[in-house]
MIDOLUM-276722 format. One record per atom (N, C-alpha, C): residue in three letters; chain; atom name; x, y, z. Coordinates in steps of 0.2 Angstrom, whole numbers, plus 5000, padded with zeros to 4 digits. Atoms other than C-alpha are relative to their C-alpha. Layout:
% residues N
> ALA; A; CA; X; Y; Z $
...
//
This chain:
% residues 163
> UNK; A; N; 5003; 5006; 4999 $
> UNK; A; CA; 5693; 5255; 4662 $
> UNK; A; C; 4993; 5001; 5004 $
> UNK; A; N; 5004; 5002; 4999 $
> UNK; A; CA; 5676; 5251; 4663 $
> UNK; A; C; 4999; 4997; 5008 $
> UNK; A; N; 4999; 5004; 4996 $
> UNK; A; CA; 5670; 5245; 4680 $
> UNK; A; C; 4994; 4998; 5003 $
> UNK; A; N; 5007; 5002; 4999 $
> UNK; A; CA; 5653; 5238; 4678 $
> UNK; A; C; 5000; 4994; 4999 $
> UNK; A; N; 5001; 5009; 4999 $
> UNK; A; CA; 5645; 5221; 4685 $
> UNK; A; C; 5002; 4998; 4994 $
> UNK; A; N; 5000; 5003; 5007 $
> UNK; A; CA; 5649; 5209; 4675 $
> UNK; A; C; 5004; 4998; 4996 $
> UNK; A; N; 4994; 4998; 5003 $
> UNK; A; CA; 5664; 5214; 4667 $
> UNK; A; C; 5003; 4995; 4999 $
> UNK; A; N; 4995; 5007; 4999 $
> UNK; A; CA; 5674; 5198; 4672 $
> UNK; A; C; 4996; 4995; 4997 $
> UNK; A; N; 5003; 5005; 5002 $
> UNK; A; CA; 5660; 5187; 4668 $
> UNK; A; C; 5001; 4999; 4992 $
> UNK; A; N; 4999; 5002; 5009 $
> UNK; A; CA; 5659; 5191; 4650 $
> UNK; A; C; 5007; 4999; 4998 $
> UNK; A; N; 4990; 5002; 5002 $
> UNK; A; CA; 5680; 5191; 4648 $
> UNK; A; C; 5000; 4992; 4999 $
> UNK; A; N; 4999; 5004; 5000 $
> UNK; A; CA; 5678; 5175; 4655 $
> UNK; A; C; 4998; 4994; 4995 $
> UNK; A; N; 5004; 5003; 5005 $
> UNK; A; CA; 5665; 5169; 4645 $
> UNK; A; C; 5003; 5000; 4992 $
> UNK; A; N; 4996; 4999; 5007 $
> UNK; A; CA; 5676; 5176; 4630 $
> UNK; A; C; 5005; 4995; 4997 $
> UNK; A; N; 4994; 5005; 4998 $
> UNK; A; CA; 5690; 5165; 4634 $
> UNK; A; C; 4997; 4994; 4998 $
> UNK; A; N; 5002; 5005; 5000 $
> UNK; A; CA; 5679; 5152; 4636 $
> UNK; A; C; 4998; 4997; 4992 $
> UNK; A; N; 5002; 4999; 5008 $
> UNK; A; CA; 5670; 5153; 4616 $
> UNK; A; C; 5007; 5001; 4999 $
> UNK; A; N; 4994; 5002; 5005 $
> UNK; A; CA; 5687; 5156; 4609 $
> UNK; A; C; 5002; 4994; 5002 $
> UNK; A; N; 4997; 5006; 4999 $
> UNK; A; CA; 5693; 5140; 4616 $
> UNK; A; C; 4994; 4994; 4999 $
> UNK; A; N; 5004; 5005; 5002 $
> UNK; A; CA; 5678; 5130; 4612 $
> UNK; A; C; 5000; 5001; 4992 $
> UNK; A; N; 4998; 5000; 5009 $
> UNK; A; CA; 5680; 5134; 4592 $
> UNK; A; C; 5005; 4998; 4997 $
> UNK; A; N; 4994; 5003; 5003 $
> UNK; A; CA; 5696; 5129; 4591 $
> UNK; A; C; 5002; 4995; 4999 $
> UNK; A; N; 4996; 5006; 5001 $
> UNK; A; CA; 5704; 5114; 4583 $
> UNK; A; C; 5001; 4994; 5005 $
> UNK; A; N; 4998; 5005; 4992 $
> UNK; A; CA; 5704; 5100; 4597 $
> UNK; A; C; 5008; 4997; 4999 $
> UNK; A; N; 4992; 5004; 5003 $
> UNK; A; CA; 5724; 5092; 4597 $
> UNK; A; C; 5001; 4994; 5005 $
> UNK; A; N; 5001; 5006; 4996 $
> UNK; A; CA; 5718; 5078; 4609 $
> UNK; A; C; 5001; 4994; 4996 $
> UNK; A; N; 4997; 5008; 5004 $
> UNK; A; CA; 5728; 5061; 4603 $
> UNK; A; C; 4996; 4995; 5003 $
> UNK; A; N; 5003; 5005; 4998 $
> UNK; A; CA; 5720; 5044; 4607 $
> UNK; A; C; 5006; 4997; 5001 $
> UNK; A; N; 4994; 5001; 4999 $
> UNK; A; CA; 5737; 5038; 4615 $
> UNK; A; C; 5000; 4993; 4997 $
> UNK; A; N; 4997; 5004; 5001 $
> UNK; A; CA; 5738; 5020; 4614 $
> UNK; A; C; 4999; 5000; 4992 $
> UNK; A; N; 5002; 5004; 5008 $
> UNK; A; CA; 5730; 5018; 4595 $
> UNK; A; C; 5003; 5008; 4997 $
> UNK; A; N; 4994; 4997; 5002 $
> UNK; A; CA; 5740; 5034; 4591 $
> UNK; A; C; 5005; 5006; 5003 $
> UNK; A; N; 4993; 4998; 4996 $
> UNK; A; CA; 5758; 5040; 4594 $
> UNK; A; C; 5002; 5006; 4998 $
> UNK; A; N; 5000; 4993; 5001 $
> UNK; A; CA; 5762; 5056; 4595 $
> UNK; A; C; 5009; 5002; 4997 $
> UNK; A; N; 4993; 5001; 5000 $
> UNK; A; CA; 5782; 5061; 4587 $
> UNK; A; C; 5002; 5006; 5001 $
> UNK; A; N; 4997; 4996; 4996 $
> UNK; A; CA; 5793; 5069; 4596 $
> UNK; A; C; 5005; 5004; 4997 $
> UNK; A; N; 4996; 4996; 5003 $
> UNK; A; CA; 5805; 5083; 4591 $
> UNK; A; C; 5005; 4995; 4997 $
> UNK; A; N; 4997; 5003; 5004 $
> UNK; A; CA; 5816; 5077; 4578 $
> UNK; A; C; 5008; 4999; 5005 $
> UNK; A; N; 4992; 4998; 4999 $
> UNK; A; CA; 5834; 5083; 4588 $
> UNK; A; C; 4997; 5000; 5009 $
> UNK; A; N; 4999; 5002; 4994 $
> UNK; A; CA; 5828; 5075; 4606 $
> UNK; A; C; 5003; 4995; 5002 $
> UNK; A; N; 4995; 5006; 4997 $
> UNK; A; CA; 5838; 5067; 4618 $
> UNK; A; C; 4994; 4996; 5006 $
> UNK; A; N; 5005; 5003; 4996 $
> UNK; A; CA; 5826; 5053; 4623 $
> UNK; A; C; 5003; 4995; 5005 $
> UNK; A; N; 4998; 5007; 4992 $
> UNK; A; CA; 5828; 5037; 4637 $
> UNK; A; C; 5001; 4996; 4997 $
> UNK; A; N; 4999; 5005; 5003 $
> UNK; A; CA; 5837; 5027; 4625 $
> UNK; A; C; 5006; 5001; 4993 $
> UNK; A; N; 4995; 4998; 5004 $
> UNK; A; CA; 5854; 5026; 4616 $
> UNK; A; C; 5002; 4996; 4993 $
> UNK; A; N; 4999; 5005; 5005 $
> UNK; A; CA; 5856; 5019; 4598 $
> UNK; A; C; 5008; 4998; 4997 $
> UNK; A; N; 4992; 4999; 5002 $
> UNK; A; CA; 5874; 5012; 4592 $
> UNK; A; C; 5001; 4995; 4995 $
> UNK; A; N; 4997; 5000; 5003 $
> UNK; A; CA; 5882; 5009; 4578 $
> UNK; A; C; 5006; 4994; 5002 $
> UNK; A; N; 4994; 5003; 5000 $
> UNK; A; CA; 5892; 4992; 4578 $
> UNK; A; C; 5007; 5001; 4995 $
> UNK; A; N; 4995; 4997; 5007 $
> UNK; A; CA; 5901; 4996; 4560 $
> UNK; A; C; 5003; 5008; 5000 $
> UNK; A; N; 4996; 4991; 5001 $
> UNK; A; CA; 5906; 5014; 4564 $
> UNK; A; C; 5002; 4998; 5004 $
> UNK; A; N; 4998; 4999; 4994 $
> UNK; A; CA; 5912; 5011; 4581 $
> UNK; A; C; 5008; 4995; 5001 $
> UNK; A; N; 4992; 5002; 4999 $
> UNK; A; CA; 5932; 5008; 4585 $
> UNK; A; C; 5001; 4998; 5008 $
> UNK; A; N; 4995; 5003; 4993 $
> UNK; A; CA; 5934; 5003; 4603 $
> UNK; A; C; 5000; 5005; 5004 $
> UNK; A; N; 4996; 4992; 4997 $
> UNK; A; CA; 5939; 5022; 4608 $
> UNK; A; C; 4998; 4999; 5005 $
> UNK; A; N; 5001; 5000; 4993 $
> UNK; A; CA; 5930; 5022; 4624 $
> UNK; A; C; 4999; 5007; 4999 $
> UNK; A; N; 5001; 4995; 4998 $
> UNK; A; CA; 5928; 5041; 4620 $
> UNK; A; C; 4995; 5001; 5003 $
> UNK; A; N; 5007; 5000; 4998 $
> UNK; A; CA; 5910; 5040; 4625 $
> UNK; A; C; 4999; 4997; 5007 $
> UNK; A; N; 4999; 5003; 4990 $
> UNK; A; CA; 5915; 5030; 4644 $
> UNK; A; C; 5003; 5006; 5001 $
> UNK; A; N; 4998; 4997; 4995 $
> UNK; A; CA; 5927; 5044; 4647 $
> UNK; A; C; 4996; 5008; 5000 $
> UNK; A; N; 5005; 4994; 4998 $
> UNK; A; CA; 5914; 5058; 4643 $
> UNK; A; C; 4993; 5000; 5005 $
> UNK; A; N; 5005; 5002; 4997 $
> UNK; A; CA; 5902; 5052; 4652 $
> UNK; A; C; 4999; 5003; 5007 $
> UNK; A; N; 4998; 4998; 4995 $
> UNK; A; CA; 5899; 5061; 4669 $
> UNK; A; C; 4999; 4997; 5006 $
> UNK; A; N; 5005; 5006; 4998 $
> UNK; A; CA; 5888; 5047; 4676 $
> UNK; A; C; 5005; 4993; 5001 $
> UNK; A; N; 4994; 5006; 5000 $
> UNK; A; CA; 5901; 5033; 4672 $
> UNK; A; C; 4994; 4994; 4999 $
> UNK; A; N; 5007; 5004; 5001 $
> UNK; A; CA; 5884; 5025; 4666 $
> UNK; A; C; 5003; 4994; 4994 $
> UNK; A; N; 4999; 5004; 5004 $
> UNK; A; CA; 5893; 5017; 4650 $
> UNK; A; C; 5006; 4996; 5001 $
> UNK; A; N; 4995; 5002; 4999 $
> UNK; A; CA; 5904; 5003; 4650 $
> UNK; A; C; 5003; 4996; 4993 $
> UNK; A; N; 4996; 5004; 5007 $
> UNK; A; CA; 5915; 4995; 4635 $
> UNK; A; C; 5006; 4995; 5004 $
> UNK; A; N; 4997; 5007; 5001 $
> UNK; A; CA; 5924; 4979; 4635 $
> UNK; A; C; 5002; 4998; 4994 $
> UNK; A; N; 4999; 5001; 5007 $
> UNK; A; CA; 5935; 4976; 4619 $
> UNK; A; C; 5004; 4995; 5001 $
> UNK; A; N; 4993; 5004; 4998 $
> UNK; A; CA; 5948; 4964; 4614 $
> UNK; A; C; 5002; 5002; 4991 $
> UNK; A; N; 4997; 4999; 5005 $
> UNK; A; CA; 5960; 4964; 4601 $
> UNK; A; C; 5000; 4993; 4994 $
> UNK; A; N; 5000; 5004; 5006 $
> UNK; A; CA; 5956; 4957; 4584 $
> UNK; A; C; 5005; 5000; 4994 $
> UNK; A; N; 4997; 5001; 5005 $
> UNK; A; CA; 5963; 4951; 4567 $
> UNK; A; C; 5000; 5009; 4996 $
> UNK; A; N; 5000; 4995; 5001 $
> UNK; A; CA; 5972; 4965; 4561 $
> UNK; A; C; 5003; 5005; 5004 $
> UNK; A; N; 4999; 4996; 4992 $
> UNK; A; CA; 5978; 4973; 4578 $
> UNK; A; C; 4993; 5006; 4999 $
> UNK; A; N; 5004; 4997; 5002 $
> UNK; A; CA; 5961; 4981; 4576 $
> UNK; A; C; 4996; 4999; 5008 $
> UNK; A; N; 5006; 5000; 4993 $
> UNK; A; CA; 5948; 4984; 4593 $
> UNK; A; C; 4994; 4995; 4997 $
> UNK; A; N; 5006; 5001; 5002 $
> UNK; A; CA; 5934; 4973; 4592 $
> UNK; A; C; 4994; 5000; 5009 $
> UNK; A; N; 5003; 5000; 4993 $
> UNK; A; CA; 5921; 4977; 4605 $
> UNK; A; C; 4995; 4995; 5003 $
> UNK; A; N; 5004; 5005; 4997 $
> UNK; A; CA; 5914; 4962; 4616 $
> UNK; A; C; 4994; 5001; 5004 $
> UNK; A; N; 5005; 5000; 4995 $
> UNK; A; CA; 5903; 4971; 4630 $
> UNK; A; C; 5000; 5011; 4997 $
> UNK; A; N; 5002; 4996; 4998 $
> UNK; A; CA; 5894; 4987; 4628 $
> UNK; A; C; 4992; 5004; 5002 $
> UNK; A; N; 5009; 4999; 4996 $
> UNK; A; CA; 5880; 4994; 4641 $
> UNK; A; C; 5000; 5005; 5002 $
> UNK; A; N; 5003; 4995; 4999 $
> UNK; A; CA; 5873; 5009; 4645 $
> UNK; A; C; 4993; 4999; 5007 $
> UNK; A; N; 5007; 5000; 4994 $
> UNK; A; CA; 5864; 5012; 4663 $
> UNK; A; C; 4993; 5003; 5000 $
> UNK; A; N; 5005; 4997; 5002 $
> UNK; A; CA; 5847; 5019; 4655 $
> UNK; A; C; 4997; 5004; 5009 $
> UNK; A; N; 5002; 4995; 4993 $
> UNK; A; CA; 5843; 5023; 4675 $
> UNK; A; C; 5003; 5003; 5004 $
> UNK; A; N; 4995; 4994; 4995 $
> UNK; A; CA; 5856; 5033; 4680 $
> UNK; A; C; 5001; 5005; 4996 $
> UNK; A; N; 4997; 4997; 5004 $
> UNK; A; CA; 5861; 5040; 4664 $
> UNK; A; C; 4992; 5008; 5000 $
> UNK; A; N; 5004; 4993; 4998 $
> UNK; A; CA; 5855; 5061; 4666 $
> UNK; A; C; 4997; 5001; 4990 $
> UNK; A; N; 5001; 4999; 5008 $
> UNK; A; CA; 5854; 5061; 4645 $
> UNK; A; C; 5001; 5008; 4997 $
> UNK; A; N; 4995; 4997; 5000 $
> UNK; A; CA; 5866; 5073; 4645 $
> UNK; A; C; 5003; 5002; 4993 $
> UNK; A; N; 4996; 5003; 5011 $
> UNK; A; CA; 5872; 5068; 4625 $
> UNK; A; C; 5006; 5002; 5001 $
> UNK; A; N; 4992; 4998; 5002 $
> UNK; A; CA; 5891; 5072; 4629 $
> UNK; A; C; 5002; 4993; 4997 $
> UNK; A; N; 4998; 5005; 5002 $
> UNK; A; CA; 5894; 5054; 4626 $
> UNK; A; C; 4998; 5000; 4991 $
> UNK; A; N; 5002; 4999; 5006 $
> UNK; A; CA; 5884; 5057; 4610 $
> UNK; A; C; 5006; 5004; 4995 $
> UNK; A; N; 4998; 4995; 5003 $
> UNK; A; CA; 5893; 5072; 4605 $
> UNK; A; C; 5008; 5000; 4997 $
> UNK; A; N; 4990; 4999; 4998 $
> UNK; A; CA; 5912; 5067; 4611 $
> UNK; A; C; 5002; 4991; 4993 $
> UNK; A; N; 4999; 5006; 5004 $
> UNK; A; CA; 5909; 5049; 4598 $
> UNK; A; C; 5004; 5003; 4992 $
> UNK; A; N; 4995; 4996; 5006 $
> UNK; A; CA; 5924; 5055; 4584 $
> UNK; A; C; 4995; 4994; 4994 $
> UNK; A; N; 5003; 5005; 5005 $
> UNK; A; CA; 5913; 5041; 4572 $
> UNK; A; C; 4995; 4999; 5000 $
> UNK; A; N; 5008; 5001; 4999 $
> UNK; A; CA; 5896; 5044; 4575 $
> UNK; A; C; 4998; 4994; 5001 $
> UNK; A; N; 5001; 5006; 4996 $
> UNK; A; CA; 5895; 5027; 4582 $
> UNK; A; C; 4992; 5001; 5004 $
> UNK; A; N; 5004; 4999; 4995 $
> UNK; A; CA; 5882; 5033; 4594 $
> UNK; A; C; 4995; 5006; 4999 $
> UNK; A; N; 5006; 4993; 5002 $
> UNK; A; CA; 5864; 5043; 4593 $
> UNK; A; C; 4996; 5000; 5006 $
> UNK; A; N; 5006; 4998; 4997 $
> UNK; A; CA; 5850; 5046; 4604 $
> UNK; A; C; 4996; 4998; 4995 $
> UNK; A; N; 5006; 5002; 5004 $
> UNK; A; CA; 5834; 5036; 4599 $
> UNK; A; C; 4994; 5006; 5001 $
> UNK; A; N; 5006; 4997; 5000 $
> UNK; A; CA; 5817; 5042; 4598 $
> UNK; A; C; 4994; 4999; 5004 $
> UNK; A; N; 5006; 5003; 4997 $
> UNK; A; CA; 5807; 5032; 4608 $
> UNK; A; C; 4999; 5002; 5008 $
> UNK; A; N; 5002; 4996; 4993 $
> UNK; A; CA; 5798; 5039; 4622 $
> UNK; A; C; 4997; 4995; 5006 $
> UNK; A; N; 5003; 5004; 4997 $
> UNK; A; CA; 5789; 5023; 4630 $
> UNK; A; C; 5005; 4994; 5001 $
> UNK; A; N; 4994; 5005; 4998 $
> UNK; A; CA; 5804; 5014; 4639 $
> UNK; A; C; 4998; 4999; 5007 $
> UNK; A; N; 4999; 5003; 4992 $
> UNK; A; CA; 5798; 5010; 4657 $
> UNK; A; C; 5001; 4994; 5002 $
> UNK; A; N; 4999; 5009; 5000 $
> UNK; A; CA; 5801; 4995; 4665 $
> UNK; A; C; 4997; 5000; 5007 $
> UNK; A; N; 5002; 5001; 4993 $
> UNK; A; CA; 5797; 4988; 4681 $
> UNK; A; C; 5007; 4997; 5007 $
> UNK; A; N; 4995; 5003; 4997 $
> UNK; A; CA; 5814; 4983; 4687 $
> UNK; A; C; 5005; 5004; 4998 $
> UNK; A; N; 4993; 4994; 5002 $
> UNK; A; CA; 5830; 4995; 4688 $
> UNK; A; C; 5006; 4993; 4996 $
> UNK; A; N; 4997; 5004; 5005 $
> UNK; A; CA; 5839; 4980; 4681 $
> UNK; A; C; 4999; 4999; 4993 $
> UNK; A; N; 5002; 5000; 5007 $
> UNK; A; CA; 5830; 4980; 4666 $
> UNK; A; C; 5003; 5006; 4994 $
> UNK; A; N; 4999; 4997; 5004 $
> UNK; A; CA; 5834; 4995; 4662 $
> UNK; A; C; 5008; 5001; 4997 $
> UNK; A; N; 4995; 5000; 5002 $
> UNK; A; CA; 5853; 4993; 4657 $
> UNK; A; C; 4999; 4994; 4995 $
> UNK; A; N; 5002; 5002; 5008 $
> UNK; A; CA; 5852; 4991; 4638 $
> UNK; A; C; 5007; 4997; 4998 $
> UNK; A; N; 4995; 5000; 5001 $
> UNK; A; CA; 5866; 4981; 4633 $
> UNK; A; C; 5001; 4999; 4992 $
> UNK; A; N; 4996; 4999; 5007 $
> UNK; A; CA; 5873; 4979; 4613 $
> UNK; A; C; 4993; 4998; 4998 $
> UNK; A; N; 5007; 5003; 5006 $
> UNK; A; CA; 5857; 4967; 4606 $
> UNK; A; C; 4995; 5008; 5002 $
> UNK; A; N; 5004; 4995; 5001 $
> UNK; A; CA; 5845; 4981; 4612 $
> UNK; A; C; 5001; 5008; 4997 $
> UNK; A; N; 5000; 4992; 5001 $
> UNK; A; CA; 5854; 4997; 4609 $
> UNK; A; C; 5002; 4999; 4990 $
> UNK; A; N; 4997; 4999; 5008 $
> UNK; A; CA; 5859; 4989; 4590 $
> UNK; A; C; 4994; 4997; 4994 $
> UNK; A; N; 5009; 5001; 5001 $
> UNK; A; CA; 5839; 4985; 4587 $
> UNK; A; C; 5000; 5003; 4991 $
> UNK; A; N; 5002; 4999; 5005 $
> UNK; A; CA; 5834; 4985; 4568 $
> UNK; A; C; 4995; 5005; 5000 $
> UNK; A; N; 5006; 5000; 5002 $
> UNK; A; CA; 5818; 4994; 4573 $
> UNK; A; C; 5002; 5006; 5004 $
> UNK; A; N; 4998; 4994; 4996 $
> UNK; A; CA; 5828; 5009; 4583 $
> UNK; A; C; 4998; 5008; 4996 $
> UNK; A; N; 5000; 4995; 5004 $
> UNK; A; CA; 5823; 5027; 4575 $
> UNK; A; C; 5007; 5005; 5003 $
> UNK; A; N; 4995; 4996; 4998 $
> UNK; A; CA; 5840; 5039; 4578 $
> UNK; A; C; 4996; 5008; 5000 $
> UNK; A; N; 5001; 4992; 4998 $
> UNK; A; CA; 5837; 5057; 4585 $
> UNK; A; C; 5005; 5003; 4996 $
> UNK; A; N; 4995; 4996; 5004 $
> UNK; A; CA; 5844; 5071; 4573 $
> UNK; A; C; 5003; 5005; 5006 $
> UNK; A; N; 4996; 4996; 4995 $
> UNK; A; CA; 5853; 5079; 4591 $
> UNK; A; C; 5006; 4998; 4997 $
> UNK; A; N; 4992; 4999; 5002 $
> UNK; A; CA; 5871; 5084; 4585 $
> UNK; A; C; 5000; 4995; 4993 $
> UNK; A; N; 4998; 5003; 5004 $
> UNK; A; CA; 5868; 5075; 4571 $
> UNK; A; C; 4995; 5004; 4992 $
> UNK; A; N; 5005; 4996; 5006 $
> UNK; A; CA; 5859; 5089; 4557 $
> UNK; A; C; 4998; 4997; 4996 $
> UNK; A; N; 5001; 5005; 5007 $
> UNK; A; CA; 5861; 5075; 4541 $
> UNK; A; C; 4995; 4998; 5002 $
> UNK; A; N; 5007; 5004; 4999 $
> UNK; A; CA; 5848; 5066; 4549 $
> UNK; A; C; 4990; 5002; 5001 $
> UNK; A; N; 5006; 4998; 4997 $
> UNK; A; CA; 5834; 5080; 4554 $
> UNK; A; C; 4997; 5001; 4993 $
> UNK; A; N; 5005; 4999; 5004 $
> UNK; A; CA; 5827; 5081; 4535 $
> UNK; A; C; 4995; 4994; 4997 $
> UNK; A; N; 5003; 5009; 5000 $
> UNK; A; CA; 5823; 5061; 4536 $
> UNK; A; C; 4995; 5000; 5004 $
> UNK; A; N; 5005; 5002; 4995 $
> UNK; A; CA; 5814; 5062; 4552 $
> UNK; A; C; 4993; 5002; 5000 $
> UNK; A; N; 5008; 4999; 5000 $
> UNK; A; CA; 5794; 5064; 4553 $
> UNK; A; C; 5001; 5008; 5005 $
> UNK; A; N; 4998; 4993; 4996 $
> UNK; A; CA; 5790; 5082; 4560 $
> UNK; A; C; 4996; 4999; 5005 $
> UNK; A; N; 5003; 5001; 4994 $
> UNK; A; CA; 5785; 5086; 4578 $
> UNK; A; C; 4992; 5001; 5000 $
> UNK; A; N; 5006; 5000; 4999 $
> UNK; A; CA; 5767; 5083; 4582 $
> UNK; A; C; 4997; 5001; 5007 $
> UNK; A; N; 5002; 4998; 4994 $
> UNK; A; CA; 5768; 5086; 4599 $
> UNK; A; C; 5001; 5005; 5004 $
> UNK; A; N; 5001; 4990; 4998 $
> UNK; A; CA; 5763; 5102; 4609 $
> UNK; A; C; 5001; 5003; 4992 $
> UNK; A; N; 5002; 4996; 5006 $
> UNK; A; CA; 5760; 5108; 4591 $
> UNK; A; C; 4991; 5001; 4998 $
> UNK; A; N; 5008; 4997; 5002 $
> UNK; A; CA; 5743; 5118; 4586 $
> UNK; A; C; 5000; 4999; 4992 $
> UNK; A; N; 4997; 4999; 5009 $
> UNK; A; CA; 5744; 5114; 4567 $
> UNK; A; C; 4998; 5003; 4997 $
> UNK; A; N; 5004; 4995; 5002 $
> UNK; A; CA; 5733; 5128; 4560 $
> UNK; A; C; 5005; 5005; 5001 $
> UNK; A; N; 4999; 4993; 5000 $
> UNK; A; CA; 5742; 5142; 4567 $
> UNK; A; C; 5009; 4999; 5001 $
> UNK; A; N; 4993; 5001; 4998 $
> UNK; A; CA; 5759; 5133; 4571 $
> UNK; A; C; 5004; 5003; 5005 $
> UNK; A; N; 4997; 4998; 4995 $
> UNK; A; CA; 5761; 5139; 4586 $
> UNK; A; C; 5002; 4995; 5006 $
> UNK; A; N; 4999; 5004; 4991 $
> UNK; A; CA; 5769; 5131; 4604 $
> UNK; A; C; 4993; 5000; 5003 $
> UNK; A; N; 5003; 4997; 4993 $
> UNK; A; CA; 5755; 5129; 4616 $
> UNK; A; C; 5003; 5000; 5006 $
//
């Protein structure tokens, strides 16, 4: 190893020029959205009223005790479910609740922009978690990861690598 002035200057320099010639992958957030890994567990539970039985499998996997089900018995002797909510601000997003739903009743959404300004907001109950405008995450659920848009974030596209 060389060890004349300078030496570090030019490296740094070198660094610098490779990183000024490459592809910029800076987004303009609000006017455009970046998509998230197809198979993430994002801040938001999507469900399923026509698949869903009543079971409660999903309150008693839960380690958080975040979900709550309320059912009553309909025509048929059949479970019909009256009340279901999910503590979006407690809940660790964990997906056993996801994983332990014998009917895939229950998915993990996509959306990343959930904040609120009140902790009571955040518990989603049936109208928002059963939202026509919901995208499903392909976590535990593989059928759905050839549908979803691919990841655009933390992706270099040129070379396809992680940054």
């Amino acid at each position: 190893m060389l060890n004349l002035p300078g030496i570090g200057l030019m490296q740094g320099l070198g660094v610098v020029f490779k990183n000024m010639t490459r592809k910029r992958i800076t987004e303009q957030y609000p006017e455009e959205r970046l998509n998230v890994s197809r198979r993430t567990r994002a801040q938001e539970l999507v469900w399923e009223p026509g698949r869903c039985t009543g079971c409660a499998t999903c309150v008693k996997a839960c380690p958080q005790g975040n979900i709550k089900i309320k059912t009553s018995v309909g025509e048929n002797n059949k479970y019909v479910v009256d009340q279901f909510e999910n503590d979006e601000g407690r809940c660790i997003f964990c997906g056993l609740c996801v994983e332990s739903c014998p009917y895939e009743a229950l998915f993990f959404g996509r959306s990343y922009e959930r904040s609120k300004y009140k902790r009571e907001e955040l518990i989603a109950d049936i109208d928002e978690m059963t939202a026509a405008d919901k995208e499903r995450s392909a976590y535990y659920r593989p059928d759905l990861y050839d549908e979803l848009p691919e990841q655009t974030l933390l992706i270099y596209r040129k070379h396809k690598r992680i940054l």
